[in-house]
C-alpha positions in Angstrom: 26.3 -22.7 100.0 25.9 -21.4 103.4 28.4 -18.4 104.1 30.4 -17.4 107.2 31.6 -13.7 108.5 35.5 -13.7 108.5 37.4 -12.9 111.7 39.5 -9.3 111.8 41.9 -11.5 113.7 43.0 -13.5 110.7 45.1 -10.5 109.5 49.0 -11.1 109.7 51.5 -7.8 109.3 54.7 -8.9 108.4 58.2 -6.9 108.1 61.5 -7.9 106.1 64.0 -7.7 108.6 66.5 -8.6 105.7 67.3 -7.2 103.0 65.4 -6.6 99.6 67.6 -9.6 97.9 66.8 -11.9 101.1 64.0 -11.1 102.7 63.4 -12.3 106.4 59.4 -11.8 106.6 58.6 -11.4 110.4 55.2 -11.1 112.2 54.2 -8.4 113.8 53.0 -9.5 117.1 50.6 -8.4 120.0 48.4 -7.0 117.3 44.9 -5.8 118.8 43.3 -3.8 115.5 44.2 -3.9 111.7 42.8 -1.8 109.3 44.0 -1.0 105.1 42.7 1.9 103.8 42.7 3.3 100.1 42.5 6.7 100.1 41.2 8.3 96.2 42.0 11.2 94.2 39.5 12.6 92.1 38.7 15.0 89.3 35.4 16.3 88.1 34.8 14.9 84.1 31.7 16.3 83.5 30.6 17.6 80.2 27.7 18.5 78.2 26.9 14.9 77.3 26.3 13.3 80.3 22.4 14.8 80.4 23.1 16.2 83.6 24.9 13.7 85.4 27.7 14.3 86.9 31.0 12.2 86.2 34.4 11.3 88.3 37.8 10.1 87.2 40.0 8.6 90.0 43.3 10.0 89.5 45.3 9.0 92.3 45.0 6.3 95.0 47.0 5.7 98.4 47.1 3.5 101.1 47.4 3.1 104.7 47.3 0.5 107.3 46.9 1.0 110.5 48.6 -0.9 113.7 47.1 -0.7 117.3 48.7 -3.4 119.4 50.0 -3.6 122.9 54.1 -3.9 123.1 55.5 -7.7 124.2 58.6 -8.9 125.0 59.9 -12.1 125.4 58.6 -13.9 128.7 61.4 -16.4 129.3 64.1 -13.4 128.7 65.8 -12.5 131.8 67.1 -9.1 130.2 64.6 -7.3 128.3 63.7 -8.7 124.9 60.7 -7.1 122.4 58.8 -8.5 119.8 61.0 -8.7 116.7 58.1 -7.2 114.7 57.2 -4.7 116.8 60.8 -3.4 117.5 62.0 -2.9 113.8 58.8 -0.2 113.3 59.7 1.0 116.3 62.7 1.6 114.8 62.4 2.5 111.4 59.6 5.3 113.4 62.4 7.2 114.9 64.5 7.5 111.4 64.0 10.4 108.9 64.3 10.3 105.0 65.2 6.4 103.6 65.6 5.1 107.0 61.7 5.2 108.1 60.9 3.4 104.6 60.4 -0.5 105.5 58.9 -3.6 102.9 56.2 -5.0 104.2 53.1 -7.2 103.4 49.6 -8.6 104.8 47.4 -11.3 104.3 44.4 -13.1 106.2 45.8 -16.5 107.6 42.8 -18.4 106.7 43.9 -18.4 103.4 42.0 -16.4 101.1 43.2 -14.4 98.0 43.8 -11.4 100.0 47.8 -10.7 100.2 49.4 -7.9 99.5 53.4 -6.5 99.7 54.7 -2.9 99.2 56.8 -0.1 100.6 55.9 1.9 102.8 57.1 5.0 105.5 56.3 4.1 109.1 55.1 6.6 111.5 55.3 5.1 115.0 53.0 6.7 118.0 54.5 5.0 121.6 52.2 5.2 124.0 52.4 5.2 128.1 49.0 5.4 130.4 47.8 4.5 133.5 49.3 2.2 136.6 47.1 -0.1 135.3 47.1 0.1 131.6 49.1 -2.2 129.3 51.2 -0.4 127.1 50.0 0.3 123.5 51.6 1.1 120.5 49.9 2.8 117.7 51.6 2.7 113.8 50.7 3.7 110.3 52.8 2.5 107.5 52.1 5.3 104.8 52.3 3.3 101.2 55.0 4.2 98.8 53.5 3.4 95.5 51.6 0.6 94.3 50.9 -2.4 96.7 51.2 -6.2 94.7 48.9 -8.9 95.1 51.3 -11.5 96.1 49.9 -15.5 96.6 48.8 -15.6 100.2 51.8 -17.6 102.0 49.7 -19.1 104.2 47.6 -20.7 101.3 51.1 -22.9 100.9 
């Protein structure tokens, strides 16, 4: 079997622009970096039996992904139109409490096993620069709970 590197830019971030009992998954576009992280909790277990050796329990995960993109709008728009995607975080980045929580999920378009949904609280970072900079966007969406492994949509 001879094995291949995947790509970073087979990631898709999607957004439910619907509701909960409908959901309308929409990309996240203009995407430039990706990254999940899982962040761990843990607690010292040590005891007299372990000869010396030290022992850890996780106790608490989170996660994280991380957005970097540049902003878009729609080309053929004679007013100003943005990216679906990237205007709902936008959005749900300028709302406190409830508001800023958004459902969510990613999953590599080549269609491996990885896909995940969950919950999560978006903190949105807008970005300006210089005359000749395109403009950037930076996001986290903080996890709220547990993220499920959903079937990979683009396995379909």
């Amino acid at each position: 079997m001879t094995l291949r590197s995947l790509l970073a830019k087979d990631w898709i971030v999607e957004v439910n622009t619907g509701t909960a009992a409908t959901p309308v998954w929409t990309p996240v576009k203009g995407l430039t970096e990706f990254s999940e992280e899982i962040n761990t909790e843990t607690e010292d277990d040590s005891d007299f039996d372990g000869d010396g050796w030290a022992s850890q329990v996780v106790t608490q995960r989170g996660w994280t992904l991380t957005l970097n993109g540049n902003r878009k709008r729609d080309a053929d728009a004679v007013t100003f139109v943005p990216d679906t995607g990237q205007e709902f975080l936008r959005e749900a980045g300028h709302e406190v409490g409830p508001g800023a929580d958004i459902q969510c999920r990613w999953y590599r378009r080549d269609g491996s096993p990885d896909a995940y949904e969950g919950r999560a609280a978006v903190d949105y970072k807008g970005a300006g620069g210089e005359t000749t900079d395109l403009e950037p966007f930076e996001c986290e969406l903080l996890g709220q709970g547990k993220p499920v492994k959903i079937t990979n949509p683009a396995a379909a």
